[in-house]
N, C-alpha and C positions, 0 to 999 in steps of 0.2 A: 558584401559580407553580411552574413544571419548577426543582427543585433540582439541584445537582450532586451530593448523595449519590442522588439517582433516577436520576443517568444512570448515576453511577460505578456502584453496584449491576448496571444492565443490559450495564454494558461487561465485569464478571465472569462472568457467565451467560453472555454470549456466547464469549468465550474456552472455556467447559467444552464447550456444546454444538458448535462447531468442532473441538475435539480430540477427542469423541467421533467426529465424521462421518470424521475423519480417520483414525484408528485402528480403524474399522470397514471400511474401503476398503482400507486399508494390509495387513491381517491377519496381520501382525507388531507391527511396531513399536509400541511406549509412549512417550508423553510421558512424561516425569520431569519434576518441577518444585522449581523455587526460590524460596522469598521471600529479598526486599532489603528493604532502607532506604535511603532517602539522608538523608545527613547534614542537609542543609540543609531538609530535611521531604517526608515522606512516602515511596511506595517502588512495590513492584510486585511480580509474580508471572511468573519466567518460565517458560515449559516447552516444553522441546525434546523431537523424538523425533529418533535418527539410528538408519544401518542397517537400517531398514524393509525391508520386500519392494518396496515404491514409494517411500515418501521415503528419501533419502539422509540428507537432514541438513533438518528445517524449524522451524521455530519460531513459536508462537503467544504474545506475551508481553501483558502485561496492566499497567498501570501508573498510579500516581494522585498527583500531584506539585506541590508548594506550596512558596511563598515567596518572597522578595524578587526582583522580574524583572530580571533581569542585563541591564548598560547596553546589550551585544551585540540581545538581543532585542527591547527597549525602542526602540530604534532601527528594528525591521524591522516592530515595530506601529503605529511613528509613519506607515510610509508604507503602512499596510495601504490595500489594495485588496480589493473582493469584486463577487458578482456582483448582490448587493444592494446598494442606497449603505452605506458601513462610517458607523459610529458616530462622534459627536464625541467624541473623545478629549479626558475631562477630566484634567488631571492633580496632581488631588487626588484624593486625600491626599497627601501630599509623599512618602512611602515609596508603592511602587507592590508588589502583592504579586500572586501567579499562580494560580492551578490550573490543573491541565492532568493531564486522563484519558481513556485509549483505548485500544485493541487494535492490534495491530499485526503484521503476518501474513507472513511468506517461506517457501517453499516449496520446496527442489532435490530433483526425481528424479533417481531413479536413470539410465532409462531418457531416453536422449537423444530420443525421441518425444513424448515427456511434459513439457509445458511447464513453465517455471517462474512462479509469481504471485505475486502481491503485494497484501496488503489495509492499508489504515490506516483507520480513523473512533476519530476524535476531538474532545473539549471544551476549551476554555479560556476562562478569565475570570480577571477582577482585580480588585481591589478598588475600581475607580473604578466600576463598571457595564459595565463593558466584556466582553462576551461574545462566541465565535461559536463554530461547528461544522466540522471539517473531514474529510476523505478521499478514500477514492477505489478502486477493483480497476485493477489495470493487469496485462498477461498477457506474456512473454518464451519465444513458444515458438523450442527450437536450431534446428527446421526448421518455418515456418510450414504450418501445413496450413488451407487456406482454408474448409474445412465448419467445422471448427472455430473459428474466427475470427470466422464468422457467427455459431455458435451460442453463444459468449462473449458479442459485441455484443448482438447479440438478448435476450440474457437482461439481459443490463444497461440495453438501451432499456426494455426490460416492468416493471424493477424504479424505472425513472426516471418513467417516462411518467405511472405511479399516484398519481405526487404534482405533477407539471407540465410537460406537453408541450415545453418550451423545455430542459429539465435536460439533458437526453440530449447534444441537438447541443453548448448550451454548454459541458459537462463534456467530452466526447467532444474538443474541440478544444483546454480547455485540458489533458488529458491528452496529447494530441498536441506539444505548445508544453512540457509539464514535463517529459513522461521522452523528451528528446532530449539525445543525446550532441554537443552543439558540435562538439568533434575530432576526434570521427568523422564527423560530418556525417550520421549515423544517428539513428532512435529505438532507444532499449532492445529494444522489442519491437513489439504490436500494441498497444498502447494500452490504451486501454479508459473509466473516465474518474475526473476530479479536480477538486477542487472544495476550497477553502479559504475563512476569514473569508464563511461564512454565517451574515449575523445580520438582526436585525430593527432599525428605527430610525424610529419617530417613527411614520409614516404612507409610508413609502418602501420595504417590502413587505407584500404581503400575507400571508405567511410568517406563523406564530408564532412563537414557543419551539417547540411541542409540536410543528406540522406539519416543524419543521425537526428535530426530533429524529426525529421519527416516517418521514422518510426516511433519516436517519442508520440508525435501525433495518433498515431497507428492505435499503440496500445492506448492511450487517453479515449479514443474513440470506440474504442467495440468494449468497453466498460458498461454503459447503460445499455443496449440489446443482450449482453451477458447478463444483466445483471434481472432484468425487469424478466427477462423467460423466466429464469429461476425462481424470482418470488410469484410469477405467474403461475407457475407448474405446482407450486408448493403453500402458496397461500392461503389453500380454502382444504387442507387435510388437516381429519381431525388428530388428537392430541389430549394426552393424560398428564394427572398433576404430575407421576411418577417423569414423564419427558418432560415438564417442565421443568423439576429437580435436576433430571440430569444435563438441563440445557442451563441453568445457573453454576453448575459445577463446573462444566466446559467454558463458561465465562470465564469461572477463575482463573482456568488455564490462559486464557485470553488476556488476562490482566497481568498474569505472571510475564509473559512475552515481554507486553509492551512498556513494562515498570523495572526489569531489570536487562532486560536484552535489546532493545528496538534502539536504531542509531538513531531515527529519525528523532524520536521521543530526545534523547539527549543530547542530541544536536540544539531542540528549541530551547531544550534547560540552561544549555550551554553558550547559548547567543542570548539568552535574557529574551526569550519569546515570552508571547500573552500564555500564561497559564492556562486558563479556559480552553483555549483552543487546541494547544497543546495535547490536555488529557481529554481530549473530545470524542476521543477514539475507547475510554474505557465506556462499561456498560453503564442503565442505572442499576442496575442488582446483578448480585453476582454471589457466588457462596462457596465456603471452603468445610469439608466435610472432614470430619477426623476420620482417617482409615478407612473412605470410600470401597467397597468393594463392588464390583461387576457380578451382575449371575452368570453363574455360568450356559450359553447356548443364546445369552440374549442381544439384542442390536445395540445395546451399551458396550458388551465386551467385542462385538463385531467391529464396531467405531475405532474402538482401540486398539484393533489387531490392524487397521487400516492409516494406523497414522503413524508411518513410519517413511526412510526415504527409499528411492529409486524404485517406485510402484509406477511400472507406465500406463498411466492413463489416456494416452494419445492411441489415438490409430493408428 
């Protein structure tokens, strides 16, 4: 049976080998890295690089965290939904207790060409029997450019499809449905895709442990080849103050997400995570415009007529 020191093991290795791809790409910048503890058990590794030749500011953190599941969360398991039927939730033992380990990935160039992205794959279980698997890549580029778009999807269909032709579309849609802004009546970005409480139960999938892990691995891994093209392709195109304005503006939207919407984020507020790491994912600048408006006919209002859902960007 897949343990959680066999996954937590591979969620370390991954974190090293992405800050390698990154910093070979980069050809400045160093991660520097931190270990934590949390008080309440267990802890994490985080590592920032900033001031790169390509990344500004990003972070790859790593983290493996236990103990009594706070009433807050206990709550959001009671109503878990997945795209497998979820588990009957026993709730014995009378104290209910957690793990939860995974990587966790944000990205700001420098270069307003240069998209910004986002990786999570992650484990949780509890002490009743209760397990599943979650993540996702989702992509926020300042100015969409649509080859690249394709060839985001594309690689994310190829990295889905290896383990179940259905993954793509339904992941793909509920990334569509989770990194959208309400109040602004936008998405974040291009999407890309998400997928939470994947588990197995009874005879209601075909799935394992191992097959579900073994695409967890999937997507962890075509992260850096996705990610290193992109800043390759886009790293050395020039760039006006005007794009850099509009690429601190699209920050903000950026920070709107992940400060009033993102579970992840209130997930670590919510177990008493390290702060630091936690908001490791907002930018260092970012800008909120009174009554921004778009010209009309330019790649500013193009961006925003492009961030919307069910745009297929696959082949």
């Amino acid at each position: 049976m897949l343990s959680k020191e066999e996954i937590t093991e591979w969620f370390k290795s991954l974190q090293y080998s992405i800050c390698s791809a990154l910093e070979k790409e980069d050809g400045k910048g160093k991660f520097e890295e931190e270990n934590w503890t949390r008080e309440e058990g267990g802890g994490g590794r985080t590592r920032i690089l900033q001031d790169g030749n390509v990344i500004e500011k990003g972070g790859v953190n790593f983290s493996a965290v236990h103990g009594e599941l706070p009433e807050k969360i206990l709550s959001g398991v009671l109503q878990t939904h997945a795209v497998n039927k979820p588990q009957t939730l026993n709730t014995e033992p009378e104290t209910l207790n957690f793990y939860a380990t995974g990587v966790s990935i944000v990205i700001h160039p420098h270069n307003p060409m240069v998209p910004i992205i986002h990786m999570n794959v992650r484990y949780f279980e509890m002490n009743n029997g209760t397990w599943w698997f979650g993540g996702g890549i989702d992509l926020t580029p300042h100015y969409v450019n649509e080859k690249d778009a394709a060839f985001f999807h594309n690689s994310l269909k190829g990295a889905c499809d290896k383990h179940n032709p259905n993954y793509y579309p339904e992941f793909k849609k509920w990334a569509d449905d989770y990194f959208f802004i309400p109040h602004r009546n936008e998405t974040r970005g291009i999407g890309g895709i998400f997928f939470d409480r994947l588990t197995t139960h009874k005879n209601t999938s075909s799935a394992s442990k191992q097959d579900l892990f073994a695409f967890v691995q999937e997507v962890g891994n075509a992260f850096a080849p996705i990610y290193t093209s992109l800043m390759n392709r886009n790293k050395n195109k020039s760039f006006t103050e005007a794009n850099k304005q509009w690429q601190l503006i699209r920050r903000g939207r950026y920070v709107e997400f992940n400060l009033v919407y993102d579970k992840g984020t209130k997930f670590g507020l919510e177990t008493n995570g390290r702060i630091e790491s936690i908001l490791m994912s907002l930018p260092q600048t970012a800008n909120w415009i009174y009554n921004f408006k778009t010209q009309p006919g330019s790649p500013e209002e193009k961006t925003l007529s492009l961030l919307k859902k069910g745009i297929n960007w696959a082949n």
